[in-house]
N, C-alpha and C positions, 0 to 999 in steps of 0.2 A: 594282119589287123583283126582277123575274125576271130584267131587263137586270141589275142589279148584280152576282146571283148568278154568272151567265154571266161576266159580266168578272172576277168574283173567283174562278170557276174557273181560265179562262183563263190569268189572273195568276201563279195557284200551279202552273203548272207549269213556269212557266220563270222562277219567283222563291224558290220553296223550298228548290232546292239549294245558289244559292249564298248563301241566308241561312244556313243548317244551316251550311256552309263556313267562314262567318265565327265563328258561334257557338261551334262546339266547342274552338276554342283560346283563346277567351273563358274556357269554361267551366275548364279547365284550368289557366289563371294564375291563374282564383279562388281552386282547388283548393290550387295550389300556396303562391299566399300564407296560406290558410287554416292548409295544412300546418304555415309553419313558428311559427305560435302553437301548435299542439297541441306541437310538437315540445318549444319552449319549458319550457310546462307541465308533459310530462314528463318532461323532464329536471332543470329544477328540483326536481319533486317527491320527487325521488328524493334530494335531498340534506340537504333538512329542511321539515317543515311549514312554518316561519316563513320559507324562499325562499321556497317554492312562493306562500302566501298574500301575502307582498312582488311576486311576479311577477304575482299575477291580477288585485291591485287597483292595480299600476303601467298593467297592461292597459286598465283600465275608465277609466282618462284618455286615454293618448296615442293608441289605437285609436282611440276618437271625433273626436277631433284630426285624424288621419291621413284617415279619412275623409271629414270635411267638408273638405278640402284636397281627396280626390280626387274628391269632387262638383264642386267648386266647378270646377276642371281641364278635367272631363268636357264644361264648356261649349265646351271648345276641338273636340268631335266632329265635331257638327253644321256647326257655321263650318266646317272642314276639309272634311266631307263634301261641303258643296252646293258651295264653290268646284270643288271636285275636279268634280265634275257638272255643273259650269259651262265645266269647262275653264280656267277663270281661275287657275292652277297658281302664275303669277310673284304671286299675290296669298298663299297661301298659308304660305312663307316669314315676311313682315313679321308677319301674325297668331302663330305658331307664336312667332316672337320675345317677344311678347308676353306669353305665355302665362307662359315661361321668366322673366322679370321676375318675372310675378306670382308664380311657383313661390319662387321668392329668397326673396322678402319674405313670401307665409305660410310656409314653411318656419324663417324666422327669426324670426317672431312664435312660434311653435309652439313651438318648442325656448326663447324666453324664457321662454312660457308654463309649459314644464315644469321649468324653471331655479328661478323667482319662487313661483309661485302651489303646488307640492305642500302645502307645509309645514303653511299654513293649513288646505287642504283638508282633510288628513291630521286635526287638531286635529277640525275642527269635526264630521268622519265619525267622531271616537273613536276613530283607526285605532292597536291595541295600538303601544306606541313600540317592541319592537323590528322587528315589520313595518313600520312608518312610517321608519325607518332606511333599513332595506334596501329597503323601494321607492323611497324619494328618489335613491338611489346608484343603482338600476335605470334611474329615467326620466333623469336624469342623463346617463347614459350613452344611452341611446336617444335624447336630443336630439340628438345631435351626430349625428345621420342622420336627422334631418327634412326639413332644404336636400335632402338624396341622396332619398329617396321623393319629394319635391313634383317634381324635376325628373325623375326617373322618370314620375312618372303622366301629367307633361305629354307630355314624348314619347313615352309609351304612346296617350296620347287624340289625339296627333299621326295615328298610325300605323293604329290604329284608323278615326279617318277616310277614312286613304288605301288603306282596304279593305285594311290588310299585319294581321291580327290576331294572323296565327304567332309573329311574335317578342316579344309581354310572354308567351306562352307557354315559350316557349323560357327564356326573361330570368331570369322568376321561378323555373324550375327553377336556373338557374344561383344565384338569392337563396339558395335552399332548398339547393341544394349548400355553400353558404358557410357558413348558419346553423348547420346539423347538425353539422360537426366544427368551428369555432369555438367553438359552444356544450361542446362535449367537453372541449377544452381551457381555457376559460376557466373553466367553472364548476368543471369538477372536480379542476383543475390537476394538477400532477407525480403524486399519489398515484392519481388516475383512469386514466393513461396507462399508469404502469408499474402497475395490476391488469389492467388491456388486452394491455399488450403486452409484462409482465416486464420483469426486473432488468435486461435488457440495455440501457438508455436511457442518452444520457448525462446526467452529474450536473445538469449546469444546465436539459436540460426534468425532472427530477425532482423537481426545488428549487421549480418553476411554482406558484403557489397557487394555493389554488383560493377563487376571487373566487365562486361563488354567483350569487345572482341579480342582482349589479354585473356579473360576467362575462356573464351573459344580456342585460343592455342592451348590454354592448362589441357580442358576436358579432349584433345586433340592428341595430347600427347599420354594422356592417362590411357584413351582410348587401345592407342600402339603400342602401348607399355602391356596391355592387357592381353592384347591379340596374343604376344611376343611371349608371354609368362604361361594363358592356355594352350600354346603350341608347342612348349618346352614340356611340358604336365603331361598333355596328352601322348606326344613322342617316346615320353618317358616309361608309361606304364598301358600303352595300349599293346595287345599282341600282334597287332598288323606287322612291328618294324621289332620283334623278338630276336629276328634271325640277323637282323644288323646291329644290336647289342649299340645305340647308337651312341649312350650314353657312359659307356663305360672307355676306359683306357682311351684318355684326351692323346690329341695326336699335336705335335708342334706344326708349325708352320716349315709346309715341304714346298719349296717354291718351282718345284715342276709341277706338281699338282696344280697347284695358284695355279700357273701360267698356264696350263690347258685348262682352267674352269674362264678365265678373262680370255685369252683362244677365242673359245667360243662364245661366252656371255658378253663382255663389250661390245660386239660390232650390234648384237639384240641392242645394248642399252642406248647405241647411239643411231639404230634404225626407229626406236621409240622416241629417243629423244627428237631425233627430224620429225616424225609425225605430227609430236607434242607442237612445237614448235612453228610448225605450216598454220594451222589452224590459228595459234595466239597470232602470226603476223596478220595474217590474213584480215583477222579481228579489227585489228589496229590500224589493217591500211580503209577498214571498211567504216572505221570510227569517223570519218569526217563526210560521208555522207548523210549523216543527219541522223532523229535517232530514230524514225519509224524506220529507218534502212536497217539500224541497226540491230534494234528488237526482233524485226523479222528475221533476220540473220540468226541471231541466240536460240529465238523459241522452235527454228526448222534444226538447228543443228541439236539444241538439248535433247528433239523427239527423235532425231533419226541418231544420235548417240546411243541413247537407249536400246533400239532395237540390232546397234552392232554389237553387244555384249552375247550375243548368243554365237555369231560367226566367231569372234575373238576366241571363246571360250572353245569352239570346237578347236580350234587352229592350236590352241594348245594340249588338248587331250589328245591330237591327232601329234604330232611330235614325239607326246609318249608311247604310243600304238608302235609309228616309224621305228624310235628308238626300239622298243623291245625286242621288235621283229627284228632287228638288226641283229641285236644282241643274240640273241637265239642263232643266228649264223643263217639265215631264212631270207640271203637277198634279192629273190624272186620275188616270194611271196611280200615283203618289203614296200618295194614297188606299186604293187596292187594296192595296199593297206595304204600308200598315200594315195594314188588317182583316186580309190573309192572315200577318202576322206575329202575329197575336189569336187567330186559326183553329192556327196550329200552337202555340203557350204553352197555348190550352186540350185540346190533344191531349198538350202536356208534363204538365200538372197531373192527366190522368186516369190518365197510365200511373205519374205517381209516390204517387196513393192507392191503386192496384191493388200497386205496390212494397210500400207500406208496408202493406197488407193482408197483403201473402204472409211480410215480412219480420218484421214488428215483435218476434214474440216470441221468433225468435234474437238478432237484434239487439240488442234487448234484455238476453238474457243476457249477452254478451259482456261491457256496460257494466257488471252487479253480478250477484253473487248472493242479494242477499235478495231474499227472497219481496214482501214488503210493496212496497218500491221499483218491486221490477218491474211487480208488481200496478197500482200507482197508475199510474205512465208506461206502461203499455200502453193504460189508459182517456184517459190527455192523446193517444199518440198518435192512438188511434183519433176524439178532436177534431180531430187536424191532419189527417186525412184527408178533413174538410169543409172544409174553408180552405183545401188546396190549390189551387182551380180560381180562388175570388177572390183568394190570394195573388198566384197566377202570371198573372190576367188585371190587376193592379193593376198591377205593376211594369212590365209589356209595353206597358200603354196609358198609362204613365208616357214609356218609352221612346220610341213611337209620336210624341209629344208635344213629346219633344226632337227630335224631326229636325224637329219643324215652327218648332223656338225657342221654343213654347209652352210655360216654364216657373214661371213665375209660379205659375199657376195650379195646376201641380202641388204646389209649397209649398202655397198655401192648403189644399187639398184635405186634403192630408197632412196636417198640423197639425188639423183638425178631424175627420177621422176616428182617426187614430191618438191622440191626445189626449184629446178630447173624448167620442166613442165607445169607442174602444179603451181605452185606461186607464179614464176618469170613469165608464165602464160598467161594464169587469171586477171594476174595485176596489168597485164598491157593488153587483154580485154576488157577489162574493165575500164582505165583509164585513156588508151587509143582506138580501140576498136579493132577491125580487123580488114589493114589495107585499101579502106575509100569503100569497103561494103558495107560495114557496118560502124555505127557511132560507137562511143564508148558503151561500155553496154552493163556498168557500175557493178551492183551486186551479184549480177546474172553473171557477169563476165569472171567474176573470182569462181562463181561454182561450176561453170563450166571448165575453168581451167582445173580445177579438182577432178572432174570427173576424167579430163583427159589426162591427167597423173595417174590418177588411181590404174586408170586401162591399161597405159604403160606399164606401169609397174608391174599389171597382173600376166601382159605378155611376154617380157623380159622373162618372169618370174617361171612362167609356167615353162617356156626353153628349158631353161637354167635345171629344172625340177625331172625334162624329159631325159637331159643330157647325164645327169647326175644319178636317176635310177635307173638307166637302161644301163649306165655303163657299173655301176655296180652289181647290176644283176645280171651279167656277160662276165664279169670276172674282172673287166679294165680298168676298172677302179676301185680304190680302196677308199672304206672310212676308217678313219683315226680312231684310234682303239686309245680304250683306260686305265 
């Protein structure tokens, strides 16, 4: 135990810089995509209820969509990484090709998906007909930049691997530049412009209509169109990715490739899509407790969303780390290179419940002024100040996991803690209580049930994570090579 400690000192002194290195522009393309949904929202909302509600539950499809696309993607990291650490560079290329296939074909499943399948949805959720109009016309439009985000994310998880994290940083600002004055003109057309900018326009952007929340999937999908086109540019002519000629001599579709990039990236898309998914029920089952229950719900969850973008972000720059060190044939030093990536997410997790200590009750104000609301979500927050250490040690030793290709597993885990525990918990805390000692215990009772998923999850997780580098780094186990 003392030899470990020793080497996991050691470790973090000359492995925490340039993990932090990677992570922060991680954290920032989160930001920044996160951004331009807030943006969305309130721009829409600003034009009529019946946008805004058409945009939030055209969101609650194609976000979950988009997501399990960029789990699924995300398998391309790891492969990246360890060849990169291998040196094996000219190998790098034909996988990345690969990737870009797959991106095609879910991006085009995706966008049928929200082509085909709203309308029922719509029906069977009760969704008012004329919100179910104008969401159709929303995701509509937002399909036709599914193809643009999947190939995005691919060569985002390209880039990523090859330790460049700057540019989806960069990328996504440039998304967020496109959304925002897009969104301007599309949704609010000719009569938004000329309150902006006066009489002096000419006649024909005057005349522009203003499309609403249809206009919000245009500038939606222009946005991902743009990500998708600066990411091809920059890949193209930057010398970071020289040595992978990425661009030259297309490679067909090798379906052993495919099947160890989906191997590994599915079980990501569908451990994200459970997460996804927890929270929207969750929502839904907390919808009929009225709505200060439920405001206080949204404004503790949007503020403590926020401050997970910085664990997330580590949890994936630490993957690549894992991954390299792999690659390199270094499965001792491996090992170290995750716990010390566990070591600093549980040093993230205590400075962001000390944040949200110090913060919560201006912050709070910002999001409303009634008393009640605030009241309630200042008691959820001060829940998510006990979940942040398992929040942010779950997703890290998720991460930790992926550089090792040990994903499977992570699905399993997920799905039975978040699932099982987390919902089949909160909801019969919430709704029964707990065995004649406590009454039902409503909104408390779903975040407590979170918090006891989340822990779960993060103990399974960390086993999983001791079993899997000790025995790699003794010789008894093997990772899957590319």
């Amino acid at each position: 135990m003392a030899s470990f400690l020793s080497d996991l000192l050691s470790i973090s002194r000359t492995e925490t810089r340039p993990l932090i290195r990677l992570t922060l522009p991680i954290c920032g393309a989160q930001l920044a995509q996160a951004g331009m949904s807030v943006v969305d929202i309130m721009m829409t909302g600003r034009v009529s209820a019946t946008d805004l509600a058409a945009v939030s539950v055209g969101s609650s499809l194609w976000l979950p969509l988009m997501l399990f696309m960029t789990g699924t993607l995300m398998g391309l990291t790891p492969i990246v990484a360890q060849l990169l650490g291998a040196g094996a560079t000219e190998r790098i290329r034909p996988n990345v090709h690969q990737a870009l296939w797959v991106a095609v074909a879910l991006g085009i499943v995706a966008a049928l998906l929200l082509w085909v399948m709203v309308t029922p949805i719509f029906r069977l959720m009760d969704v008012p007909p004329d919100v179910a109009v104008r969401s159709a016309a929303y995701l509509a439009a937002v399909a036709f930049g599914m193809p643009g985000v999947a190939l995005f994310q691919a060569l985002r998880a390209f880039s990523d691997g090859m330790n460049h994290t700057r540019p989806s940083l960069w990328i996504s600002l440039v998304g967020l530049g496109v959304n925002i004055p897009s969104n301007f003109v599309l949704i609010y057309g000719g009569a938004g412009l000329t309150g902006a900018f006066g009489d002096g326009l000419p006649a024909w952007v005057q005349s522009l209509p203003a499309l609403g929340a249809l206009g919000c999937g245009v500038a939606t999908a222009l946005s991902m169109w743009s990500m998708c086109l600066a990411m091809i540019l920059y890949t193209r002519r930057s010398r970071a990715y020289r040595g992978v000629a990425l661009w030259h001599s297309p490679t067909p579709p090798h379906w052993r490739m495919i099947g160890e990039l989906l191997y590994v990236g599915v079980p990501i898309g569908v451990a994200i899509f459970v997460e996804v998914t927890l929270f929207t029920l969750i929502s839904l089952f907390i919808a009929s407790l009225g709505e200060v229950t439920v405001a206080a719900h949204q404004v503790a969850l949007n503020y403590t969303s926020l401050l997970f973008m910085l664990p997330l972000a580590l949890s994936m720059a630490l993957t690549v780390r894992v991954g390299n060190t792999l690659g390199q044939g270094h499965t001792a030093r491996a090992r170290m290179v995750a716990w010390n990536g566990i070591l600093i997410s549980l040093a993230i997790a205590l400075f962001n419940s000390a944040l949200l200590w110090l913060t919560a009750e201006p912050v709070i104000g910002l999001y409303t002024h009634d008393t009640d609301v605030q009241r309630l979500a200042l008691s959820l927050v001060l829940l998510a100040m006990l979940y942040q250490v398992s929040d942010s040690l779950q997703v890290n030793l998720a991460g930790a996991l992926r550089g090792y290709k040990d994903t499977r597993i992570i699905m399993i885990i997920t799905m039975f803690a978040y699932w099982l525990v987390g919902l089949g918990g909160g909801h019969w805390l919430g709704t029964q209580g707990l065995a004649g000692l406590w009454a039902p215990m409503g909104v408390h009772g779903y975040w407590i049930g979170l918090i006891a998923g989340l822990t779960v999850a993060a103990v399974l997780l960390s086993e999983r994570l001791r079993r899997r580098a000790k025995g790699v780094a003794y010789g008894k186990l093997d990772v899957p090579r590319s």
